[in-house]
C-alpha atoms as a printed R data frame, in Angstrom:
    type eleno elety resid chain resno       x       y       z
1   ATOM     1    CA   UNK     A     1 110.577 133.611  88.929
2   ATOM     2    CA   UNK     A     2 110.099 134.532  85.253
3   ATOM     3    CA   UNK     A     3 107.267 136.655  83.095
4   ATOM     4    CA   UNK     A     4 106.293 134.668  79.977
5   ATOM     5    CA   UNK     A     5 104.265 135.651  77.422
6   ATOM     6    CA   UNK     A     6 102.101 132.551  75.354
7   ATOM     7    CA   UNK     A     7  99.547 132.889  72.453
8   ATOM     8    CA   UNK     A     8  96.379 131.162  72.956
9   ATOM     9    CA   UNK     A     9  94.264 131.096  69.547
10  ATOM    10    CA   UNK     A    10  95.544 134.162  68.998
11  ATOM    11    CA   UNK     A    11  95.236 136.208  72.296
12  ATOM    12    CA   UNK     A    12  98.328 136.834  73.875
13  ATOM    13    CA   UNK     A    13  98.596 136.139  77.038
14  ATOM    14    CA   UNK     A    14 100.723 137.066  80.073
15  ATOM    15    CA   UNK     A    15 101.907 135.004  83.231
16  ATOM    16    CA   UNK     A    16 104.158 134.569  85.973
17  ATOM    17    CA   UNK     A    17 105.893 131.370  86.548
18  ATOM    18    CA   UNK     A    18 108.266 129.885  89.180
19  ATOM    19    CA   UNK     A    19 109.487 126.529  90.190
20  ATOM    20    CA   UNK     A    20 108.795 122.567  89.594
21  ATOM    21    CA   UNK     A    21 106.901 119.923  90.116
22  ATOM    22    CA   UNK     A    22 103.002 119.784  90.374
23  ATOM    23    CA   UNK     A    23 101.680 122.553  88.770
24  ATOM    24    CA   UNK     A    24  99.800 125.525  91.018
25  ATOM    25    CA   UNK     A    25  97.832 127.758  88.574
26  ATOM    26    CA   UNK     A    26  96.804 131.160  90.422
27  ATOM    27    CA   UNK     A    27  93.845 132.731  89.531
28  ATOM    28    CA   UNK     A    28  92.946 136.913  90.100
29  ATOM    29    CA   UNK     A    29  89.421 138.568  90.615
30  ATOM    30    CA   UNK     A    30  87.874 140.735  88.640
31  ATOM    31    CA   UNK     A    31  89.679 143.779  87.581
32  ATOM    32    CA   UNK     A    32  93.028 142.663  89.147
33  ATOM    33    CA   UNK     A    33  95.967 140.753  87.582
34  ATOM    34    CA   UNK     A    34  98.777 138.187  87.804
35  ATOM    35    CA   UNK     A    35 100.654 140.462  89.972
36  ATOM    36    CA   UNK     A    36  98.181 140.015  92.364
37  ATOM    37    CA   UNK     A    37 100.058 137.198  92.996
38  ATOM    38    CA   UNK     A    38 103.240 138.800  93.129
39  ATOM    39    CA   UNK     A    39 103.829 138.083  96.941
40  ATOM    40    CA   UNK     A    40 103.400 134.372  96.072
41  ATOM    41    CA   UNK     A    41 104.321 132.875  93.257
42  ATOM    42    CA   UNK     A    42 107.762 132.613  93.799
43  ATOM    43    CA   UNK     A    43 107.114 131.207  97.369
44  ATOM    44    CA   UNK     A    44 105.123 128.741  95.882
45  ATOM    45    CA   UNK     A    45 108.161 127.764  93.400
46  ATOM    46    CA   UNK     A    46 109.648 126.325  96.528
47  ATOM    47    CA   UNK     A    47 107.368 123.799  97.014
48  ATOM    48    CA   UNK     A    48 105.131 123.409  93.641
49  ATOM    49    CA   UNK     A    49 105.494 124.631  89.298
50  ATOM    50    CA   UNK     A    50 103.953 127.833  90.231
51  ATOM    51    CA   UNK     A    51 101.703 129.677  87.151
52  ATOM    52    CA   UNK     A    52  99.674 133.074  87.081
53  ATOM    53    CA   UNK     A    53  98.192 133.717  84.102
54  ATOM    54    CA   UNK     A    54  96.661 137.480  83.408
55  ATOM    55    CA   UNK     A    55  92.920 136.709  82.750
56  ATOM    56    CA   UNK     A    56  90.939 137.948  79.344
57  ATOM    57    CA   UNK     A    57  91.344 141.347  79.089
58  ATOM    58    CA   UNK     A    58  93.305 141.931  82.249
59  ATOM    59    CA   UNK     A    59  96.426 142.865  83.018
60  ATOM    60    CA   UNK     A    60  98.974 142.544  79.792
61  ATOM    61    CA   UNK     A    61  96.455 139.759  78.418
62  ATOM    62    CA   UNK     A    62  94.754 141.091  75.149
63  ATOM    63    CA   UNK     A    63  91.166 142.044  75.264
64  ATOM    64    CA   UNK     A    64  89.701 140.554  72.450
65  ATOM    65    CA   UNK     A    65  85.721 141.113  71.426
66  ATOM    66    CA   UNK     A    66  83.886 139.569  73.723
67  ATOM    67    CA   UNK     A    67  80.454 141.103  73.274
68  ATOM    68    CA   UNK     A    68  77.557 138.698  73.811
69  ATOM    69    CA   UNK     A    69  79.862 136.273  75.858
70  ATOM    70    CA   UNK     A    70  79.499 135.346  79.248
71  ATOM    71    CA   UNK     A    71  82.570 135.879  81.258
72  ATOM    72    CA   UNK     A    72  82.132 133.180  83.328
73  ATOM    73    CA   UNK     A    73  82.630 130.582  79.687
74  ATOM    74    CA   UNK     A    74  84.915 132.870  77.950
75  ATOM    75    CA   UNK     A    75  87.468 132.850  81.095
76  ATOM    76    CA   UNK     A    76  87.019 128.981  82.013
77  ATOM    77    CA   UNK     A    77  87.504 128.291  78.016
78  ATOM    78    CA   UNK     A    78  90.619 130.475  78.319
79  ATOM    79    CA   UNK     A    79  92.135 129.251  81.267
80  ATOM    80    CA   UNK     A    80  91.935 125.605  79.835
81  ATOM    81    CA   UNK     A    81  93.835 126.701  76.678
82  ATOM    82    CA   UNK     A    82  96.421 127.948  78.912
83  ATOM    83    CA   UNK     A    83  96.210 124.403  81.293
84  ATOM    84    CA   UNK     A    84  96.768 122.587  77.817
85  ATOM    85    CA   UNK     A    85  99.068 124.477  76.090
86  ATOM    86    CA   UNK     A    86 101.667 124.114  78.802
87  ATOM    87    CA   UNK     A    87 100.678 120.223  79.376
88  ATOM    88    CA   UNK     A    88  99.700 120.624  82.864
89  ATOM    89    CA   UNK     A    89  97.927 117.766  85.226
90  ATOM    90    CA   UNK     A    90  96.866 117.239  88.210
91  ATOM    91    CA   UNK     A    91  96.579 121.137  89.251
92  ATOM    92    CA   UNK     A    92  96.109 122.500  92.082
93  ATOM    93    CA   UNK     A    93  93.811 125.386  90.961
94  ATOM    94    CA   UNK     A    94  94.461 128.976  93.436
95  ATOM    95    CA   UNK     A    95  91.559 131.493  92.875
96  ATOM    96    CA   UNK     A    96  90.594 134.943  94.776
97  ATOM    97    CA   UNK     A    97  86.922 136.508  94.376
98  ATOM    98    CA   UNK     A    98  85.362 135.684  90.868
99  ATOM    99    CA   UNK     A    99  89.053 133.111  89.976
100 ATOM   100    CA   UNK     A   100  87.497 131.338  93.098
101 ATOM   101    CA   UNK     A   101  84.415 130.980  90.977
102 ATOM   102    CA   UNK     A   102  86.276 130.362  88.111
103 ATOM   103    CA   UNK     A   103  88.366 127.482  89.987
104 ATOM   104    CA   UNK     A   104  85.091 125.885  90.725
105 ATOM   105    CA   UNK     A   105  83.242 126.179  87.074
106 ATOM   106    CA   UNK     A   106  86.625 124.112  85.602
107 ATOM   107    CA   UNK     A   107  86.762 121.396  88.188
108 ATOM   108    CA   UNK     A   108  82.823 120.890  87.810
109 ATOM   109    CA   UNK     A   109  83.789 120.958  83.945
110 ATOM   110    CA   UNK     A   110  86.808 118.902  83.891
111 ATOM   111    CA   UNK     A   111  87.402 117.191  87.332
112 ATOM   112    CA   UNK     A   112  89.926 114.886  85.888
113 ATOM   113    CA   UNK     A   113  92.513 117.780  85.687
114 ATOM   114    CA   UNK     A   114  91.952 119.088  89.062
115 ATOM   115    CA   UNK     A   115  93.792 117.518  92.417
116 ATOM   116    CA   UNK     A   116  93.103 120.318  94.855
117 ATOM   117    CA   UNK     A   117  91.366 123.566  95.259
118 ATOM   118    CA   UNK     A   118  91.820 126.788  96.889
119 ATOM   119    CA   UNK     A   119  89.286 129.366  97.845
120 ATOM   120    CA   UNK     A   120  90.051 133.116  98.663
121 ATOM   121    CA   UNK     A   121  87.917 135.685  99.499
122 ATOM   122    CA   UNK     A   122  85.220 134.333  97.481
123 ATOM   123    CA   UNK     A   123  81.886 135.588  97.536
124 ATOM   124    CA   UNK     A   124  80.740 134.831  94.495
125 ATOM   125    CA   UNK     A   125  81.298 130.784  95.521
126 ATOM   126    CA   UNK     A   126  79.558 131.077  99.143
127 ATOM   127    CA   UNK     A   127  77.154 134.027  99.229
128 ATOM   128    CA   UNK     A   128  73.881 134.651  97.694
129 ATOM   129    CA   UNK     A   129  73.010 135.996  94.254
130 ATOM   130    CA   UNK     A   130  71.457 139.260  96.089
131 ATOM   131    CA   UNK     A   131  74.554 139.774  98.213
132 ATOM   132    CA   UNK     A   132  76.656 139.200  95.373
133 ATOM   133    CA   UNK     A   133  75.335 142.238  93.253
134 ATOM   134    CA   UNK     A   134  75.277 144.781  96.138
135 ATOM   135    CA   UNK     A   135  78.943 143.715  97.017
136 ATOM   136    CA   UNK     A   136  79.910 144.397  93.003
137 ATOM   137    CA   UNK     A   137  78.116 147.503  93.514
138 ATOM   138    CA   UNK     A   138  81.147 148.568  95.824
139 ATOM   139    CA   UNK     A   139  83.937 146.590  93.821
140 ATOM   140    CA   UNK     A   140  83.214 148.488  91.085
141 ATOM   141    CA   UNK     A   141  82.952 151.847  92.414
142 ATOM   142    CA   UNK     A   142  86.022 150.948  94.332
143 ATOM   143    CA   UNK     A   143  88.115 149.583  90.752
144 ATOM   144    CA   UNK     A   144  86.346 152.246  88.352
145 ATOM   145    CA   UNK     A   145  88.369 154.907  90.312
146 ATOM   146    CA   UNK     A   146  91.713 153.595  88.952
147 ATOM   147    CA   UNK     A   147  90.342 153.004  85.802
148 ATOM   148    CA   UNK     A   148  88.796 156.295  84.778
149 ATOM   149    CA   UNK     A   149  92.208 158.118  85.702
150 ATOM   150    CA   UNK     A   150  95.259 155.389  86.058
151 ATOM   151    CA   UNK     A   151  97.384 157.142  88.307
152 ATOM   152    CA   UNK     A   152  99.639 156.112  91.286
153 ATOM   153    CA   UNK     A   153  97.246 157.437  93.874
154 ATOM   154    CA   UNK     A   154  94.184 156.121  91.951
155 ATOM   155    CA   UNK     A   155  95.924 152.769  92.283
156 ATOM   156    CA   UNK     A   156  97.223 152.920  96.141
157 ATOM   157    CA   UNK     A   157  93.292 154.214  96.492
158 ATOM   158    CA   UNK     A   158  92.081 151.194  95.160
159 ATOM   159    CA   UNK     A   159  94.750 148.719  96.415
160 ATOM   160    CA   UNK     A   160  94.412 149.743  99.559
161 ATOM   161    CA   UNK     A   161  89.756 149.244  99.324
162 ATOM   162    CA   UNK     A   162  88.681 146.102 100.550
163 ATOM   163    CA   UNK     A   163  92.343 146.006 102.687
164 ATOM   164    CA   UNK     A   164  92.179 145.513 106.818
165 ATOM   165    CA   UNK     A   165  95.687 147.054 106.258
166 ATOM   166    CA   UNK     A   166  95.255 150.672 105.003
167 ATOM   167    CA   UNK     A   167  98.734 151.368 105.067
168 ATOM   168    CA   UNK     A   168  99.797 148.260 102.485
169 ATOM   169    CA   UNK     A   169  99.461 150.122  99.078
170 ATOM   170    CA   UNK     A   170 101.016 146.728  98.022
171 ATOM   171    CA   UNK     A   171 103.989 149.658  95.982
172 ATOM   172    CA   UNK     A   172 106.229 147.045  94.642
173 ATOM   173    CA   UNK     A   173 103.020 146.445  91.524
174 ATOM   174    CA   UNK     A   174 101.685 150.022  91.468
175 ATOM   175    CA   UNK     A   175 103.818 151.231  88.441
176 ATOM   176    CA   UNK     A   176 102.758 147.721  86.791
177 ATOM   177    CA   UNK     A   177  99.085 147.964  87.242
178 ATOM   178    CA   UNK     A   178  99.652 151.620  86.109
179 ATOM   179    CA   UNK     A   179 101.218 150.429  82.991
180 ATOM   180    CA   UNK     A   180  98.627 147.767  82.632
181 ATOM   181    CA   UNK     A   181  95.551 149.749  83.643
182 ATOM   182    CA   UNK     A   182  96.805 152.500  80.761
183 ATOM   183    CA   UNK     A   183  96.126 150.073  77.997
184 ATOM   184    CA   UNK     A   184  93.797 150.325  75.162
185 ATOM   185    CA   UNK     A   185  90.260 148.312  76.601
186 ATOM   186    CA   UNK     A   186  90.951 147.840  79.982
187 ATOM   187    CA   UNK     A   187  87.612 149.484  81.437
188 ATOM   188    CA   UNK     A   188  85.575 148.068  78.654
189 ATOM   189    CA   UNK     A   189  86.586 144.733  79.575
190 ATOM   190    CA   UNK     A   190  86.591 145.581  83.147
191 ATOM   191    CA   UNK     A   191  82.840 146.272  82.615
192 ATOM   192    CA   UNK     A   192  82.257 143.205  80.583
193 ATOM   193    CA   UNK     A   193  83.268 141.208  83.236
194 ATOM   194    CA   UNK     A   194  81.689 142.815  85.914
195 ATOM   195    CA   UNK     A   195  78.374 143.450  84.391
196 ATOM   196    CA   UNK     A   196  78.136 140.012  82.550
197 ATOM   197    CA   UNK     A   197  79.271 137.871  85.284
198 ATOM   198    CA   UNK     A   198  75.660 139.339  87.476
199 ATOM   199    CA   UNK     A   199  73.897 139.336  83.821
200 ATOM   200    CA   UNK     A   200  74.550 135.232  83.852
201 ATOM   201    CA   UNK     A   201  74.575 134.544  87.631
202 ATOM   202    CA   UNK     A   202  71.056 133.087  87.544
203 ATOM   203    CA   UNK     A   203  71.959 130.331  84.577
204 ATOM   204    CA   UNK     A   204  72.210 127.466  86.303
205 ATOM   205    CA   UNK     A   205  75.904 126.153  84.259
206 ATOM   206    CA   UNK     A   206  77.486 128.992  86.351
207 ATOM   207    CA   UNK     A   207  76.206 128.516  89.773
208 ATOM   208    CA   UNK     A   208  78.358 127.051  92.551
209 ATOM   209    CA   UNK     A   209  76.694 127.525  96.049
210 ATOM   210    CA   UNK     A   210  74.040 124.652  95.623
211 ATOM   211    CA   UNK     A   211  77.105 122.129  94.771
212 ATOM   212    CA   UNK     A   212  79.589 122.395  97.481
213 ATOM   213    CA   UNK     A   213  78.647 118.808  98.747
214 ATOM   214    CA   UNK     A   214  79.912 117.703  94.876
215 ATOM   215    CA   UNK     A   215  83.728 118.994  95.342
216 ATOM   216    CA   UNK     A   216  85.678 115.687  95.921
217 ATOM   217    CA   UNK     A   217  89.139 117.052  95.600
218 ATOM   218    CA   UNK     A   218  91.378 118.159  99.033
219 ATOM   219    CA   UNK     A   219  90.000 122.337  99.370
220 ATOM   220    CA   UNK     A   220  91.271 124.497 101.656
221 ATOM   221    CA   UNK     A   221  89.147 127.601 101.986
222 ATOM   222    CA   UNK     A   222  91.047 130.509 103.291
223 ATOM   223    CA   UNK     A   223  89.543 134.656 104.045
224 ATOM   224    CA   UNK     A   224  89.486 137.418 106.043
225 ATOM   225    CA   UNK     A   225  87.497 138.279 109.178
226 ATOM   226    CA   UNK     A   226  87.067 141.689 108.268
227 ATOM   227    CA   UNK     A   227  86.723 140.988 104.733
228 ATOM   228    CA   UNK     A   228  83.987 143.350 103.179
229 ATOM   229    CA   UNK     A   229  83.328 141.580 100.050
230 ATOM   230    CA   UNK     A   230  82.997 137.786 101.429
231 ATOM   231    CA   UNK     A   231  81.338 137.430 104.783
232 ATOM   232    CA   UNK     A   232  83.573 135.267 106.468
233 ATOM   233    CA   UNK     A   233  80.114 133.992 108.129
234 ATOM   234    CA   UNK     A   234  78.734 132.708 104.748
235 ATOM   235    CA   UNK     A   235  82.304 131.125 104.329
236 ATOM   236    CA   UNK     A   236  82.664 129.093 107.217
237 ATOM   237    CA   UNK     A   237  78.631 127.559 106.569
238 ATOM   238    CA   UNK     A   238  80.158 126.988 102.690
239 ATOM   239    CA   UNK     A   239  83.629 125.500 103.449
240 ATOM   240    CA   UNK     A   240  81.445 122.999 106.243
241 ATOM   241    CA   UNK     A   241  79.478 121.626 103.571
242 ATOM   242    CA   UNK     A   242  82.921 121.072 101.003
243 ATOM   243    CA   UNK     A   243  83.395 117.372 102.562
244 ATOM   244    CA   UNK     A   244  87.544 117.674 102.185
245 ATOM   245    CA   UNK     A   245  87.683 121.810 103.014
246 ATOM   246    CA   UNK     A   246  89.995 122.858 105.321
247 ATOM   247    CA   UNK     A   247  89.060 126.613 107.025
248 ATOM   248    CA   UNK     A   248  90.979 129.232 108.071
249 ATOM   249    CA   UNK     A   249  89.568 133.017 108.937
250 ATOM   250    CA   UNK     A   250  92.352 135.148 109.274
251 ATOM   251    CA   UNK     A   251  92.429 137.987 111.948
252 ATOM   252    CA   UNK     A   252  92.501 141.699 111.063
253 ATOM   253    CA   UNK     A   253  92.652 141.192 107.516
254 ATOM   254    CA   UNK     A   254  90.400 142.102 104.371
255 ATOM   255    CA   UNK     A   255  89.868 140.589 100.632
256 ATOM   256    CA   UNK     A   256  93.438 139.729  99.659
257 ATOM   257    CA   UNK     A   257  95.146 137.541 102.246
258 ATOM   258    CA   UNK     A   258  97.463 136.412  99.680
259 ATOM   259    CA   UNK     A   259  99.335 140.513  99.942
260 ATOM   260    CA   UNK     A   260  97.756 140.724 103.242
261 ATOM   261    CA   UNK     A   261  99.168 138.059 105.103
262 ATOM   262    CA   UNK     A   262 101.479 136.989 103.019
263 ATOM   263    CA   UNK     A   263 103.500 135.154 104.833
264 ATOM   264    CA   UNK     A   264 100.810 133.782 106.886
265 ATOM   265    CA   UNK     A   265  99.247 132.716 103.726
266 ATOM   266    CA   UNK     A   266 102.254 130.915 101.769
267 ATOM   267    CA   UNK     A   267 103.008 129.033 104.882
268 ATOM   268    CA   UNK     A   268  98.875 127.697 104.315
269 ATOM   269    CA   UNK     A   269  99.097 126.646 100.841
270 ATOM   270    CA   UNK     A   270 102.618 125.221 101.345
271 ATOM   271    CA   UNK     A   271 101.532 122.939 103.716
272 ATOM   272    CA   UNK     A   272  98.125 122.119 101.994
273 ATOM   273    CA   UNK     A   273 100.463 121.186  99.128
274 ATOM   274    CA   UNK     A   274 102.510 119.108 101.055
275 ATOM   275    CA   UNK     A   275  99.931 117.503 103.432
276 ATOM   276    CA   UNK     A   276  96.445 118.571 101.826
């Protein structure tokens, strides 16, 4: 596994990489970062061209101005200049929470680079307008904690949130998202995302729910039953209406079942990328 560093009209931008083959581009939620991933990617490598890039403004990606812009466009537009830069076809897009929704927005946009999907943890692709804002409400509350006074405990505090697991501070990333978290713009852009993401929920370019019948790609949907930001509920009736999703609700586990279940998980999107 390596850490690479690309510039992308002039925003430099982090991400992991591991592996060969057909590319697998990971994609964090709001307010996290490529090491999000960092219990995967190089699992993935085994099987797959692993990537995870740090999103606008989020983890050691620059935060450029982005007044005025909806995240939901400024992200997509981003993670295509990454897609093309490096070449890559026929992905197989990865995306917890909002990358979920972001995974969705660029195969709607540009189906023709897109050969499977994954779906973690994603509210913001199966659940309501409504229940999306009240479960930002506690996101943020949850993230802003870290971000008004980056230290170690902030960060176990926060990784540790949404968990099933309290006792997985996910340690071997604290020091990074310390380092990261510490940077010049982080909360701004935090809040950008965040608060522009509900600000453009209702236009109908960035809505997702109403078109699950439209995804014609191999999906497998994957979250936790005790999950308190996606209602595993709301993600079974979504994934049913995907006409290729595969489902899988994961016991006594919470929003990230990618650090969670770690294991459990890699074993899933190995053999969706074998057999999907």
């Amino acid at each position: 596994m390596r850490i690479r560093f690309v510039d992308l009209a002039g925003i430099r931008t982090r991400y992991y990489e591991s592996g060969a083959g057909e590319p697998v581009i990971f994609i964090h939620g709001g307010g996290a970062a490529a090491d999000t991933w960092a219990r995967n990617v190089e699992a993935t490598g085994a099987v797959a061209h692993a990537f995870a890039p740090d999103l606008l403004g989020h983890g050691f990606t620059d935060a450029p101005d982005l007044t005025g812009q909806a995240p939901q466009k400024a992200q997509v537009d981003h993670l295509f200049r990454f897609i093309d830069m490096l070449g890559l076809r026929g992905c197989t897009l990865v995306g917890s929470a909002y990358g979920a929704l972001f995974g969705v927005l660029m195969y709607f946009q540009r189906p023709e680079l897109v050969k499977r999907l994954v779906l973690v943890g994603s509210g913001s692709v199966f659940d309501t307008e409504e229940r999306q804002a009240d479960i930002t409400k506690a996101s943020v509350s949850n993230q802003m904690q870290a971000l008004d006074d980056p230290t170690p405990a902030a960060i176990r505090r926060r990784n540790i949130g949404s968990n099933f697991n309290k006792g997985d501070t996910f340690e071997e990333i604290v020091l990074l998202q310390l380092t990261a978290l510490s940077l010049p713009g982080r909360k701004e852009a935090y809040r950008w995302m965040t608060g522009g993401i509900r600000a453009a929920a209702d236009r109908p370019e960035y809505q997702v729910a109403h078109r699950l019948e439209e995804i014609a790609v191999p999906t497998l949907v994957v979250s936790g039953r005790d999950d308190p930001r996606a209602d595993w509920r709301r993600v079974a009736e979504g994934a049913a209406r995907i006409p290729q999703a595969q489902l899988h609700i994961l016991e006594q586990c919470g929003h990230k079942p990618f650090s969670e279940r770690a294991d459990q998980f890699n074993k899933l999107l190995a053999d969706f990328l074998t057999n999907g």
